[in-house]
PDB file of N, CA, C, O and CB in Angstrom:
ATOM      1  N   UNK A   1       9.215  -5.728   2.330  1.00  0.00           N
ATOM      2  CA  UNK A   1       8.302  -4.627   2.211  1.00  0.00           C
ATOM      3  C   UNK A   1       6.887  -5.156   2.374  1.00  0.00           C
ATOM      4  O   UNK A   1       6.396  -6.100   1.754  1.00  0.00           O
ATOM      5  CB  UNK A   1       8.480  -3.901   0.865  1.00  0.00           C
ATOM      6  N   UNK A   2       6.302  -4.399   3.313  1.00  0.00           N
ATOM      7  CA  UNK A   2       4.878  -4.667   3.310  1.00  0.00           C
ATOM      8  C   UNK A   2       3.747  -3.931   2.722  1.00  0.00           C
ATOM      9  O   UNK A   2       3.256  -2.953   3.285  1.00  0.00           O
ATOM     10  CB  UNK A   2       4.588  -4.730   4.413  1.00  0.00           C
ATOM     11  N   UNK A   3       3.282  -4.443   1.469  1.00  0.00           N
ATOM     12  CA  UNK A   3       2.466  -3.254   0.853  1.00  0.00           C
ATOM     13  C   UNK A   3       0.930  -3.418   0.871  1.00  0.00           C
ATOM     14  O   UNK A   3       0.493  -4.489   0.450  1.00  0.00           O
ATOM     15  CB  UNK A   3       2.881  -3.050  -0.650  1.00  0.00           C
ATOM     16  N   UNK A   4       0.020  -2.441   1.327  1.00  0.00           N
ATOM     17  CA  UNK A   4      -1.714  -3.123   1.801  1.00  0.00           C
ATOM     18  C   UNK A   4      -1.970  -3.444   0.341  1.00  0.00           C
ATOM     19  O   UNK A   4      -1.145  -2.904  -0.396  1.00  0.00           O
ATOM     20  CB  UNK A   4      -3.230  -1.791   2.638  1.00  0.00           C
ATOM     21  N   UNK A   5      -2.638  -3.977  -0.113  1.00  0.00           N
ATOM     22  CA  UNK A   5      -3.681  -4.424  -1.370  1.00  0.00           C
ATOM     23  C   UNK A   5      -4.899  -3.612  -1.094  1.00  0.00           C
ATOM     24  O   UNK A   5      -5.731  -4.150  -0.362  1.00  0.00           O
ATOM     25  CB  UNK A   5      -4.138  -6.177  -1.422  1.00  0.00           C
ATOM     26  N   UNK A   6      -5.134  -2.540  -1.496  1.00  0.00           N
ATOM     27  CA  UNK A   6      -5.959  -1.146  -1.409  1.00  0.00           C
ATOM     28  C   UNK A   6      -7.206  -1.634  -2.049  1.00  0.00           C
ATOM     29  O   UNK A   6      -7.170  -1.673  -3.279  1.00  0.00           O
ATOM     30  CB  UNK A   6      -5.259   0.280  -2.260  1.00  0.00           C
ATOM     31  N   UNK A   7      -8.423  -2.054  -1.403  1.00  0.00           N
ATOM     32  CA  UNK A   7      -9.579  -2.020  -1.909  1.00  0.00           C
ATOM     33  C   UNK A   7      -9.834  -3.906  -2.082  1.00  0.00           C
ATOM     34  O   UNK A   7     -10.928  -4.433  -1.878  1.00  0.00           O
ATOM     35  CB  UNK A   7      -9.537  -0.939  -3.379  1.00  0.00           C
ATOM     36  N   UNK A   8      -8.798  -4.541  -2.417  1.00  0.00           N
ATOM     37  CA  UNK A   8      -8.778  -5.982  -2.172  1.00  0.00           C
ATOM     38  C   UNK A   8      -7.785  -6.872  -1.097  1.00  0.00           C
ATOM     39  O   UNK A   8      -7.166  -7.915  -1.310  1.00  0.00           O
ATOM     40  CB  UNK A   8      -8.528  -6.449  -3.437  1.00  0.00           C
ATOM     41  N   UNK A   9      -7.863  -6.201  -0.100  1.00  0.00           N
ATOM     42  CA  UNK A   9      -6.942  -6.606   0.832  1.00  0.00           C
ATOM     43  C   UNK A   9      -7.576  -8.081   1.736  1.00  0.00           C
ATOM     44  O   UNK A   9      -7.138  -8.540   2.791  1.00  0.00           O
ATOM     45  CB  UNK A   9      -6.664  -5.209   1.813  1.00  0.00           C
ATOM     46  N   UNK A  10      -8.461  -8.464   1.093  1.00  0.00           N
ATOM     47  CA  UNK A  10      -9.279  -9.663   1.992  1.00  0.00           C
ATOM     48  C   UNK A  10      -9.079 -10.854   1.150  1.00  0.00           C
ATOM     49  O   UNK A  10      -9.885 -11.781   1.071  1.00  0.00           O
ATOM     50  CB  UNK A  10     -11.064  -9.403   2.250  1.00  0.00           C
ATOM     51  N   UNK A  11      -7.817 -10.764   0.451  1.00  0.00           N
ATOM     52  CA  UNK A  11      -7.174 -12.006  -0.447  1.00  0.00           C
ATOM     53  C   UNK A  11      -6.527 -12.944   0.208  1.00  0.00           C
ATOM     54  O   UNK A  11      -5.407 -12.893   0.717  1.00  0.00           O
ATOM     55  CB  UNK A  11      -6.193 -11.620  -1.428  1.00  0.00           C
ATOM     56  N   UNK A  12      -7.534 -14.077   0.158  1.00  0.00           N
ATOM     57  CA  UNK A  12      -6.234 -15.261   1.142  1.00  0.00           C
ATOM     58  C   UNK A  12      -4.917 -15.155   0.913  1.00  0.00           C
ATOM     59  O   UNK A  12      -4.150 -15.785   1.641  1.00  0.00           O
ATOM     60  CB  UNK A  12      -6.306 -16.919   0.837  1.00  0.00           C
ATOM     61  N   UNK A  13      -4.351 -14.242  -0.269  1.00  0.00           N
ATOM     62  CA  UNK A  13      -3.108 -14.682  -0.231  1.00  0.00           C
ATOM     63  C   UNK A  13      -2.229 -13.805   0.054  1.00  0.00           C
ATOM     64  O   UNK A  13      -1.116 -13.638  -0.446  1.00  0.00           O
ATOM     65  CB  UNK A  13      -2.784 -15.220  -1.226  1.00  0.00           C
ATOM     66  N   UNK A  14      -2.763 -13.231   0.890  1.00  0.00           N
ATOM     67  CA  UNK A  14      -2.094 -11.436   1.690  1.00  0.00           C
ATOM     68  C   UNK A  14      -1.891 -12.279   3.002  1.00  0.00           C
ATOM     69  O   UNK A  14      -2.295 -13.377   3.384  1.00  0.00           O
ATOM     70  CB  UNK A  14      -3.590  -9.545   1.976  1.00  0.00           C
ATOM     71  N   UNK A  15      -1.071 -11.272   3.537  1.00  0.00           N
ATOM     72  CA  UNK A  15      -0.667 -12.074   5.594  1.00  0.00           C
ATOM     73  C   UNK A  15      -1.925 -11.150   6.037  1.00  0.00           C
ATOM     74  O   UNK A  15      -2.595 -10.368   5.362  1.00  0.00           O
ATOM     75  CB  UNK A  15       1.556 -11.417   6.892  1.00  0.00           C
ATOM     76  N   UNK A  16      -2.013 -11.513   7.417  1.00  0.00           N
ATOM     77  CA  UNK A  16      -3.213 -11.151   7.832  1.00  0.00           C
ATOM     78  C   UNK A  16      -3.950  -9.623   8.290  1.00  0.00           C
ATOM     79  O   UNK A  16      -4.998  -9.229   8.802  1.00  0.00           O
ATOM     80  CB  UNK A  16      -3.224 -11.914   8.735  1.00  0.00           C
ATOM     81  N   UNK A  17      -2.485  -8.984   7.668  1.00  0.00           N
ATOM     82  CA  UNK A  17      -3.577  -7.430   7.728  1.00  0.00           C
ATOM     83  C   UNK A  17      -3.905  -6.775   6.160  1.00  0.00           C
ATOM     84  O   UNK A  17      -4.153  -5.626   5.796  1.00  0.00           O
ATOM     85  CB  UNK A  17      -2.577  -5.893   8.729  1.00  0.00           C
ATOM     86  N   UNK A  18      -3.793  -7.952   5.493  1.00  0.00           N
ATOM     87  CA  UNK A  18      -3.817  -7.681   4.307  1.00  0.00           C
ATOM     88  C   UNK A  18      -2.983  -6.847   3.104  1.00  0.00           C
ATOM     89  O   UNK A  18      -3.407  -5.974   2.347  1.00  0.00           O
ATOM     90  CB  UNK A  18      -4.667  -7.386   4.428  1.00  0.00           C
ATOM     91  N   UNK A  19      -1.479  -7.512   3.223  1.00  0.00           N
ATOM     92  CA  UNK A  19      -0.374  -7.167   3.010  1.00  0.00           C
ATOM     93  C   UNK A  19       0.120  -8.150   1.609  1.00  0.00           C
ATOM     94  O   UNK A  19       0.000  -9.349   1.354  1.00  0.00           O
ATOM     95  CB  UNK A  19       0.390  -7.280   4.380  1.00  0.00           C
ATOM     96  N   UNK A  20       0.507  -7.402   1.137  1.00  0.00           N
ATOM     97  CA  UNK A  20       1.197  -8.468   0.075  1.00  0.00           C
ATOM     98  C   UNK A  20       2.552  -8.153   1.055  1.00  0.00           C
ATOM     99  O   UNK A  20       2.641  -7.167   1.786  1.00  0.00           O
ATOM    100  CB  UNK A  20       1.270  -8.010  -2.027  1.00  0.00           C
ATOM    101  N   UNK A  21       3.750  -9.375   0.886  1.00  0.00           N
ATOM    102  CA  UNK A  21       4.772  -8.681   1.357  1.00  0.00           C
ATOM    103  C   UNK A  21       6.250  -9.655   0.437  1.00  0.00           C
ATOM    104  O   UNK A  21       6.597 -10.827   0.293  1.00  0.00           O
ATOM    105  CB  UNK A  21       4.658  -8.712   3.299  1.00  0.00           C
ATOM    106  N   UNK A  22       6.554  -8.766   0.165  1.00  0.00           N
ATOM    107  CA  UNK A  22       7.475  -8.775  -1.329  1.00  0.00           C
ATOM    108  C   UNK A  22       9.494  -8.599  -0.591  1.00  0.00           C
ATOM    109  O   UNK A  22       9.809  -8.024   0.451  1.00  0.00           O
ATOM    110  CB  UNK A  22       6.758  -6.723  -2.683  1.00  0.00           C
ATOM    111  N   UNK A  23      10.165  -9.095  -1.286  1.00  0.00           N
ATOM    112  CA  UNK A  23      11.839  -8.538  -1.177  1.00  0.00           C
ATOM    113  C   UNK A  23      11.763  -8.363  -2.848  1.00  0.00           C
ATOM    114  O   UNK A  23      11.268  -9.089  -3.709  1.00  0.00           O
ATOM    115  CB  UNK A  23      13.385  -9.942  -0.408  1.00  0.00           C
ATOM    116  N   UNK A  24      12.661  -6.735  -2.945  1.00  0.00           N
ATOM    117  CA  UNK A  24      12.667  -6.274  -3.729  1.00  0.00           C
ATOM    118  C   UNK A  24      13.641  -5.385  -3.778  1.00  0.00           C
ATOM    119  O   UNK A  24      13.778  -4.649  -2.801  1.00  0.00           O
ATOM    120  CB  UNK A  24      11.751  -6.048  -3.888  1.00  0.00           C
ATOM    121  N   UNK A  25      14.428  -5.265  -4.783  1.00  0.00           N
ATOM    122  CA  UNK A  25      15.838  -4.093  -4.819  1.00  0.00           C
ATOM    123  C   UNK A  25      15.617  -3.576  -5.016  1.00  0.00           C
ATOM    124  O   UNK A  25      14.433  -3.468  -5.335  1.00  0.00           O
ATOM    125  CB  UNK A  25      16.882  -3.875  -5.308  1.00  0.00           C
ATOM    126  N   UNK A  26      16.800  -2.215  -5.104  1.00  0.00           N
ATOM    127  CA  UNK A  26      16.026  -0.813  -4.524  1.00  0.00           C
ATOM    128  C   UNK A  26      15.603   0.096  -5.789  1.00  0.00           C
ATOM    129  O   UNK A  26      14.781   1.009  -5.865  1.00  0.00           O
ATOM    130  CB  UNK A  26      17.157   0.205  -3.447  1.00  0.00           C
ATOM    131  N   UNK A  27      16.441  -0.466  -6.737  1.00  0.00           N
ATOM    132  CA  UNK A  27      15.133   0.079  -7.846  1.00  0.00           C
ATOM    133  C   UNK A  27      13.911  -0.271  -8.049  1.00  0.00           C
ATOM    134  O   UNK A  27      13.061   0.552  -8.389  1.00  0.00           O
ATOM    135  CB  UNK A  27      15.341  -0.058  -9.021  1.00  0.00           C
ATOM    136  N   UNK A  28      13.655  -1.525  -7.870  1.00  0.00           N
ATOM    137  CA  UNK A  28      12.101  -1.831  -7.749  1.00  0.00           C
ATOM    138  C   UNK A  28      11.385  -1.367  -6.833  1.00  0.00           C
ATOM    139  O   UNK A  28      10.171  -1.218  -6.972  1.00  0.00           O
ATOM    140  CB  UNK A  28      11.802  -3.034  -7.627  1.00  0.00           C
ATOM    141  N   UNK A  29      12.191  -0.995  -5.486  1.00  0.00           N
ATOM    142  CA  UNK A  29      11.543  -0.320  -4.472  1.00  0.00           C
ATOM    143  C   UNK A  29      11.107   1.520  -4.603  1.00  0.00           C
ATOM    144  O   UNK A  29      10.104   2.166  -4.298  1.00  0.00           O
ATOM    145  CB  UNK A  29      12.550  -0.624  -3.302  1.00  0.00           C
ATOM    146  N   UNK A  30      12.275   1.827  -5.137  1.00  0.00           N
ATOM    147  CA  UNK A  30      11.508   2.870  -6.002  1.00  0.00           C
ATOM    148  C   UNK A  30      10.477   3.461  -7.239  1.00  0.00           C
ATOM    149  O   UNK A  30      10.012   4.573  -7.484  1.00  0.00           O
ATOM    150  CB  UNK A  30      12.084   3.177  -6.187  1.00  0.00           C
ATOM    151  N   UNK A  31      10.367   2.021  -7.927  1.00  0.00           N
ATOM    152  CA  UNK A  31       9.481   2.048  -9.014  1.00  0.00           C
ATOM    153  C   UNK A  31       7.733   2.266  -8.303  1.00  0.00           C
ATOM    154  O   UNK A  31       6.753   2.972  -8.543  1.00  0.00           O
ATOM    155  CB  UNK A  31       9.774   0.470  -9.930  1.00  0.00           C
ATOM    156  N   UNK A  32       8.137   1.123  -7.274  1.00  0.00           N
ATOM    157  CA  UNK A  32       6.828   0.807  -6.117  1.00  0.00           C
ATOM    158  C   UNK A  32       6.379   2.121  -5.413  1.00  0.00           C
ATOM    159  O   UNK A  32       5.175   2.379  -5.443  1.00  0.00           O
ATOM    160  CB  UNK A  32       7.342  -0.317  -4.756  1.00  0.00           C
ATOM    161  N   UNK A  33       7.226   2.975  -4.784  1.00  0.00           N
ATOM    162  CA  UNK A  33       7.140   3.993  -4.453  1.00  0.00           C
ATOM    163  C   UNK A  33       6.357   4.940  -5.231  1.00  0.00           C
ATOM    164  O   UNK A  33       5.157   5.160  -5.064  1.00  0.00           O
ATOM    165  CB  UNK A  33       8.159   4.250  -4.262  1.00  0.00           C
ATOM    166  N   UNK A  34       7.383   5.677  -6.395  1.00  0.00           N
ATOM    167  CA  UNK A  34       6.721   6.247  -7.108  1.00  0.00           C
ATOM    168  C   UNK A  34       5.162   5.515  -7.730  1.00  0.00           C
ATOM    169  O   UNK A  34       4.701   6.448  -8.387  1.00  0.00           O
ATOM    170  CB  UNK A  34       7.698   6.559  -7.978  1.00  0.00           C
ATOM    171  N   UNK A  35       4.382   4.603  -7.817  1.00  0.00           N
ATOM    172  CA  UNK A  35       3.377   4.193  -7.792  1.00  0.00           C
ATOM    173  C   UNK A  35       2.593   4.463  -6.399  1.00  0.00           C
ATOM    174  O   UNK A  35       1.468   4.964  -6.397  1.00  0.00           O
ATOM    175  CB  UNK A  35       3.566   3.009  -8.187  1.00  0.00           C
ATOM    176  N   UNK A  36       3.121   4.176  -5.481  1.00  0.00           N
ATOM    177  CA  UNK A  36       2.255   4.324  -4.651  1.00  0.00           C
ATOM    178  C   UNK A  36       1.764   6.005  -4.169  1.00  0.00           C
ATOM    179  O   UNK A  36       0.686   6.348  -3.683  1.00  0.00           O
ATOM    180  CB  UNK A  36       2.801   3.494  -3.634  1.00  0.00           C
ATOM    181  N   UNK A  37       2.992   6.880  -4.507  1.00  0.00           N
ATOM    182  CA  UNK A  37       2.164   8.280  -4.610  1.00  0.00           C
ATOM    183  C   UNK A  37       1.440   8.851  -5.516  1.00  0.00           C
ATOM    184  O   UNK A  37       0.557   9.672  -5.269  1.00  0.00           O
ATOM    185  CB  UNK A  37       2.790   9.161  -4.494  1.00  0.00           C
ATOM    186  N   UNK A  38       1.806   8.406  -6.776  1.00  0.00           N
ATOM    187  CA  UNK A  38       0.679   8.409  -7.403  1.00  0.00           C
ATOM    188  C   UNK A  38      -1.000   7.796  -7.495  1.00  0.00           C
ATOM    189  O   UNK A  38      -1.966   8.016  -8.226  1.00  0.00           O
ATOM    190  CB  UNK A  38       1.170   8.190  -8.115  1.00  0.00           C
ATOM    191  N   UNK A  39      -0.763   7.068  -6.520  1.00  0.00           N
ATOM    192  CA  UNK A  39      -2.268   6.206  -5.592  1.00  0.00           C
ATOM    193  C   UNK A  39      -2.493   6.964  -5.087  1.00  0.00           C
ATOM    194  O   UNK A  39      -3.595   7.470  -5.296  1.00  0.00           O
ATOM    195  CB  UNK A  39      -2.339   4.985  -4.560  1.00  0.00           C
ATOM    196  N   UNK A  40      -1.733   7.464  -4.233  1.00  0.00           N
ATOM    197  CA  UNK A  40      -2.244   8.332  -3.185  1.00  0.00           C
ATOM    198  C   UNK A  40      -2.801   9.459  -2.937  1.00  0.00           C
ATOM    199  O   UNK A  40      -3.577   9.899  -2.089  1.00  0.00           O
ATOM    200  CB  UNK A  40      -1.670   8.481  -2.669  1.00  0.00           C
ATOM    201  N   UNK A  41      -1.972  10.048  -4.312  1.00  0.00           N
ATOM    202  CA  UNK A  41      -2.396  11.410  -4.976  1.00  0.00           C
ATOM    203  C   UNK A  41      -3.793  11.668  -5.402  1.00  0.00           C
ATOM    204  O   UNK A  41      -4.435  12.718  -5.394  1.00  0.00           O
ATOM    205  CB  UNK A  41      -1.643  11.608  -6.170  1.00  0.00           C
ATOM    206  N   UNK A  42      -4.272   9.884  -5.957  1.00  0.00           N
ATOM    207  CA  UNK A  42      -5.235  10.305  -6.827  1.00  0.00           C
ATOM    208  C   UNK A  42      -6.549   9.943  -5.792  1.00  0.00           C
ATOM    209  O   UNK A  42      -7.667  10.432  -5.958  1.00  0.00           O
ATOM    210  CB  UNK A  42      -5.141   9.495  -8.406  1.00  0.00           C
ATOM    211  N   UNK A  43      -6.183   8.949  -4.643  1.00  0.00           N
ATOM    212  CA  UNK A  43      -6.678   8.745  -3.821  1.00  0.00           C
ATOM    213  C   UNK A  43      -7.446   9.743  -2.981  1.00  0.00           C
ATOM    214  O   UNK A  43      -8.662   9.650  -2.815  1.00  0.00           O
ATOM    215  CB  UNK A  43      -5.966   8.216  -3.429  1.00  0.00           C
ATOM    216  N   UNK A  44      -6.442  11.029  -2.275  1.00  0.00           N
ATOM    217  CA  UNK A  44      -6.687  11.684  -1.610  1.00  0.00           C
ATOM    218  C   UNK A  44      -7.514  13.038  -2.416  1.00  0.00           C
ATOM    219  O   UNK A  44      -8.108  13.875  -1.736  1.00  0.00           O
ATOM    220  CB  UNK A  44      -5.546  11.760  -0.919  1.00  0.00           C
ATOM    221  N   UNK A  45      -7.473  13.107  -3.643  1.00  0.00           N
ATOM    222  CA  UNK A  45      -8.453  14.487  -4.008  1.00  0.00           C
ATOM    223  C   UNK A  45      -9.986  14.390  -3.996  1.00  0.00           C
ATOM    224  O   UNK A  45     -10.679  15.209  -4.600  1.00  0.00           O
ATOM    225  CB  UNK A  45      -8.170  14.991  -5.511  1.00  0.00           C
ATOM    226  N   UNK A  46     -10.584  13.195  -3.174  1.00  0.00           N
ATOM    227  CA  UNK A  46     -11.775  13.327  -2.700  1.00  0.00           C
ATOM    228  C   UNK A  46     -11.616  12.946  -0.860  1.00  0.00           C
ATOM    229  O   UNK A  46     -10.919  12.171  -0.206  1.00  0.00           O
ATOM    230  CB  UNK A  46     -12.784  12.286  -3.678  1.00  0.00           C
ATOM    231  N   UNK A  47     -12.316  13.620  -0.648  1.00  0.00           N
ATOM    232  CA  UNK A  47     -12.108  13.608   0.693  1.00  0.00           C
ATOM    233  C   UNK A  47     -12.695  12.163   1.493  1.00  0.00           C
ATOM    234  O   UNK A  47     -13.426  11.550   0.715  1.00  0.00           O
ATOM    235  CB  UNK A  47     -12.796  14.940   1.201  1.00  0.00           C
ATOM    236  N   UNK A  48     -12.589  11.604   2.577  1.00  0.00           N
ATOM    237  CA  UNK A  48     -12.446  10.366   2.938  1.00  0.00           C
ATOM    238  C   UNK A  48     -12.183   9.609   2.114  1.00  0.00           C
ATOM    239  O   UNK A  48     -13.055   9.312   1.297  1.00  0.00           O
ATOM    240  CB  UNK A  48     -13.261   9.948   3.463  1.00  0.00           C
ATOM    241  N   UNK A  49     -10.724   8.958   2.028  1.00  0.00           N
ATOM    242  CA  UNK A  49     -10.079   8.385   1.082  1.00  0.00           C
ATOM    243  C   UNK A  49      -9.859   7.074   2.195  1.00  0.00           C
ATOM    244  O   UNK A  49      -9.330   7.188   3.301  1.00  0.00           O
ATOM    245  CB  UNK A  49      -8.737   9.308   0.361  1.00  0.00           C
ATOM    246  N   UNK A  50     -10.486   5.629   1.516  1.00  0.00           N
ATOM    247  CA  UNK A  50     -10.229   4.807   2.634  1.00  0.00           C
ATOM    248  C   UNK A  50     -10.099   3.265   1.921  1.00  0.00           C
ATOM    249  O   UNK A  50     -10.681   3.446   0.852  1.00  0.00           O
ATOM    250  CB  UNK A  50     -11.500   4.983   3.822  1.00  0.00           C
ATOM    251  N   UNK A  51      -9.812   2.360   1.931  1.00  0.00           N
ATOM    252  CA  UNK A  51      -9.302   1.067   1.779  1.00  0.00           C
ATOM    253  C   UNK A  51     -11.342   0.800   1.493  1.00  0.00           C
ATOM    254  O   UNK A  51     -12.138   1.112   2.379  1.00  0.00           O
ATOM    255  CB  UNK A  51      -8.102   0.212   3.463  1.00  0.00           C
ATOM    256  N   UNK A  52     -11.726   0.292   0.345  1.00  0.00           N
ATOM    257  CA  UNK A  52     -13.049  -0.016   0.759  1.00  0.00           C
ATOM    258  C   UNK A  52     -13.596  -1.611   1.200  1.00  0.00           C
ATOM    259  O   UNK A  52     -14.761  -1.988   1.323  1.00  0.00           O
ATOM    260  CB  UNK A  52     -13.811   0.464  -0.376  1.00  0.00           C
ATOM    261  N   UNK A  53     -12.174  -2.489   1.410  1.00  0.00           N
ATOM    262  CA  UNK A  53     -12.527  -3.815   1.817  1.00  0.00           C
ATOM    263  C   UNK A  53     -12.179  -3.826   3.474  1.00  0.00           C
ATOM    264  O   UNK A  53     -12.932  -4.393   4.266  1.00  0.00           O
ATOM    265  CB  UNK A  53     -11.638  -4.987   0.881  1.00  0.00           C
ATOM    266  N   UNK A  54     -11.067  -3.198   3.856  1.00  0.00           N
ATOM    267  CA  UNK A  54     -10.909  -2.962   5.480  1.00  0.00           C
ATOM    268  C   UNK A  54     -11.304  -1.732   6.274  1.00  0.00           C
ATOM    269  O   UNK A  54     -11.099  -1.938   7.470  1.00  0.00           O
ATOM    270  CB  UNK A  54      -9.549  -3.046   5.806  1.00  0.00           C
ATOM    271  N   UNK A  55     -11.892  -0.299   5.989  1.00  0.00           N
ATOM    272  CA  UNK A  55     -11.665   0.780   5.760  1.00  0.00           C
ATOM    273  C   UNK A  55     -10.746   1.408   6.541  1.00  0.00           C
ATOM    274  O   UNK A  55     -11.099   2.429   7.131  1.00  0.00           O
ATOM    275  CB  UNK A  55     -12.607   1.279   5.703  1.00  0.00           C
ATOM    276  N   UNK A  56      -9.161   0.826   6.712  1.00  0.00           N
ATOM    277  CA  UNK A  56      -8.402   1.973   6.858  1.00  0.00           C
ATOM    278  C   UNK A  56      -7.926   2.875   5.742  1.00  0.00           C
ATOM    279  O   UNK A  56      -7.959   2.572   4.549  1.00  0.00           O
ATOM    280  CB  UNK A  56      -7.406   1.603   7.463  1.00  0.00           C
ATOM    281  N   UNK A  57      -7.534   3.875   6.184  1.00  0.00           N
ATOM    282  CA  UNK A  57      -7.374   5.269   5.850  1.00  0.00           C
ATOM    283  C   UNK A  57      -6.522   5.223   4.963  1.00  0.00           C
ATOM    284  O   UNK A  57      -5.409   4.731   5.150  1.00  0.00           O
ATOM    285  CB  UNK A  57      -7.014   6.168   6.835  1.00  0.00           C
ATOM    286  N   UNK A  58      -6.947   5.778   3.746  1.00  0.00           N
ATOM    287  CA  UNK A  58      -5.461   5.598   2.857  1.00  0.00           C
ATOM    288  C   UNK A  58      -5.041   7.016   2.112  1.00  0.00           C
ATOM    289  O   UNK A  58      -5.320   7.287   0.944  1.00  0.00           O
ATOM    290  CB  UNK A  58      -5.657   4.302   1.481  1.00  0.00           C
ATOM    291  N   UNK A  59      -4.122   8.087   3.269  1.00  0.00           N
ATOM    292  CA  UNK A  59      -4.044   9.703   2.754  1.00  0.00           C
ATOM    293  C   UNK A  59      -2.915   9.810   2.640  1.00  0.00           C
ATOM    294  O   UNK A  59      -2.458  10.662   1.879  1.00  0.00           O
ATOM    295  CB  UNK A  59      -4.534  10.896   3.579  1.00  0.00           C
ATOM    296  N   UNK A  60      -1.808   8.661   3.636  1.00  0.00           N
ATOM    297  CA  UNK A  60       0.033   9.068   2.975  1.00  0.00           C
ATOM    298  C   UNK A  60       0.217   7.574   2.607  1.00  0.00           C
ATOM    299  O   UNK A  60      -0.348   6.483   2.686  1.00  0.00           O
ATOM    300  CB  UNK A  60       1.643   9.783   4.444  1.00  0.00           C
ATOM    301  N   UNK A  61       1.619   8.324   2.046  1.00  0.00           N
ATOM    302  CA  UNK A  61       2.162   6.609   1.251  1.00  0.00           C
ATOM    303  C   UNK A  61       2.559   5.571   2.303  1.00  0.00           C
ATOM    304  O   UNK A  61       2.997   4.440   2.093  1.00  0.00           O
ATOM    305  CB  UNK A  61       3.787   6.711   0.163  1.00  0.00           C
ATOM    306  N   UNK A  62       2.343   6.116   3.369  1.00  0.00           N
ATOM    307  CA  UNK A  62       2.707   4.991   4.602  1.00  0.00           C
ATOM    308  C   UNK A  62       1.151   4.355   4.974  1.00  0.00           C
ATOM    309  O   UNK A  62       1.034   3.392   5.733  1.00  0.00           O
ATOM    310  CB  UNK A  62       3.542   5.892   6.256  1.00  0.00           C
ATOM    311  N   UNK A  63       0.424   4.775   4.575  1.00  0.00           N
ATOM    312  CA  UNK A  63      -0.644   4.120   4.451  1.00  0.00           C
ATOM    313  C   UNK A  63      -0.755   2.938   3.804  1.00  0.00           C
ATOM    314  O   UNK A  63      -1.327   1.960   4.284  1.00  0.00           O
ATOM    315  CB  UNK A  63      -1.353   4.782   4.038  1.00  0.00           C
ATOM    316  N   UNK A  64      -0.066   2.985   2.380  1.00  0.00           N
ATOM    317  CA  UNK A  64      -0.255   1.680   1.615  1.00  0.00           C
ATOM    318  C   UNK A  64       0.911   1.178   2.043  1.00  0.00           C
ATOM    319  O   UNK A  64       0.845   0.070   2.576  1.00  0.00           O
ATOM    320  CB  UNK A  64      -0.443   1.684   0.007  1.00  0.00           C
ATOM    321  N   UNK A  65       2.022   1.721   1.951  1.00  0.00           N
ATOM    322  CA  UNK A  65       3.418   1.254   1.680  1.00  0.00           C
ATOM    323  C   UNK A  65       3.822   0.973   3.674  1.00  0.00           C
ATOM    324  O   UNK A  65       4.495   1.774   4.324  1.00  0.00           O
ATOM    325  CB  UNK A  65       4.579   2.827   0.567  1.00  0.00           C
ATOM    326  N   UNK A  66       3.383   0.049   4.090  1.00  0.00           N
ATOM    327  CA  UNK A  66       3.159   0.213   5.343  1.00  0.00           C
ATOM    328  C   UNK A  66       4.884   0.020   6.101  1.00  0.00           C
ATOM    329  O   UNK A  66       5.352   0.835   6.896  1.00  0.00           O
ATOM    330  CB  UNK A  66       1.885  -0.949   5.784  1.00  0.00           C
ATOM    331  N   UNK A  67       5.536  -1.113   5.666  1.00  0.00           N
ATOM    332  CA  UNK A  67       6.643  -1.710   6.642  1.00  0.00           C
ATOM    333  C   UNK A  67       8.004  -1.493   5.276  1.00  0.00           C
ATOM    334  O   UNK A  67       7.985  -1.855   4.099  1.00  0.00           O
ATOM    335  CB  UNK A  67       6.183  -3.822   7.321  1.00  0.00           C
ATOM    336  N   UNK A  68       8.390  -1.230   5.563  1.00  0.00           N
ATOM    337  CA  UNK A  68      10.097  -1.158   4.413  1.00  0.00           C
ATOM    338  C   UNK A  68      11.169  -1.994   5.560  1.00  0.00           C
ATOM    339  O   UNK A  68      10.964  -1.814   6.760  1.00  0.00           O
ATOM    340  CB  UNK A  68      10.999   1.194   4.016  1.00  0.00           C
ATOM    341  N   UNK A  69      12.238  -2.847   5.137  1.00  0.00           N
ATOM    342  CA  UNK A  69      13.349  -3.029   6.024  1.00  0.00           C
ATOM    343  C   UNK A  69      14.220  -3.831   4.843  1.00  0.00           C
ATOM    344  O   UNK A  69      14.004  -4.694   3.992  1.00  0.00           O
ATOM    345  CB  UNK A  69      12.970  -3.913   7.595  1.00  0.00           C
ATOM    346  N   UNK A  70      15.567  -2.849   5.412  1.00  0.00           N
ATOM    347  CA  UNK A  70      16.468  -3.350   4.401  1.00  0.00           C
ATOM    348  C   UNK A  70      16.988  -4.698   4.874  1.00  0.00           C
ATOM    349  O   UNK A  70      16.656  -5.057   6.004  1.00  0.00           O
ATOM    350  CB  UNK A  70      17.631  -2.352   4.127  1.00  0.00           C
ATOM    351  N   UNK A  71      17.729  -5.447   4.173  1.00  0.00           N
ATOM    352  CA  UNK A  71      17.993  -7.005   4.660  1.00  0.00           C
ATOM    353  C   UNK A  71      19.610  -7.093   4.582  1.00  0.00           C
ATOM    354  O   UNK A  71      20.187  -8.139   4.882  1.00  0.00           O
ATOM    355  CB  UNK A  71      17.172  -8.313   3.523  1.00  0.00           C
TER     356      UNK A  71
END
């Protein structure tokens, strides 16, 4: 799973689009989930909602929650 680091994504220790990127079972993958719409939620009730260290766009959960693949 590739998840952005929202607002600190310029951490040497992210891959280079500023990703943490994690293996995680699928309850944890749902714990992650449900977190990340709740980011998103709270993200998006002001309008231009954006990453403030890269400024991409952060309005669906595929925004943060960028790459999923099962193994």
């Amino acid at each position: 799973m590739h998840l952005h680091a929202v607002d600190e994504c310029n951490d040497p220790d992210l891959d280079p689009f500023g990703n943490t990127v994690e293996i995680l079972c699928i309850a944890c993958l749902w714990h992650v989930e449900a977190k990340v719409l709740l980011q998103v939620g709270r993200l998006t009730r002001s309008p231009g909602a954006f990453c403030l260290t890269c400024g991409a766009p952060v309005r669906e959960p595929t925004d943060i929650m960028r790459d999923v693949a099962a193994l």
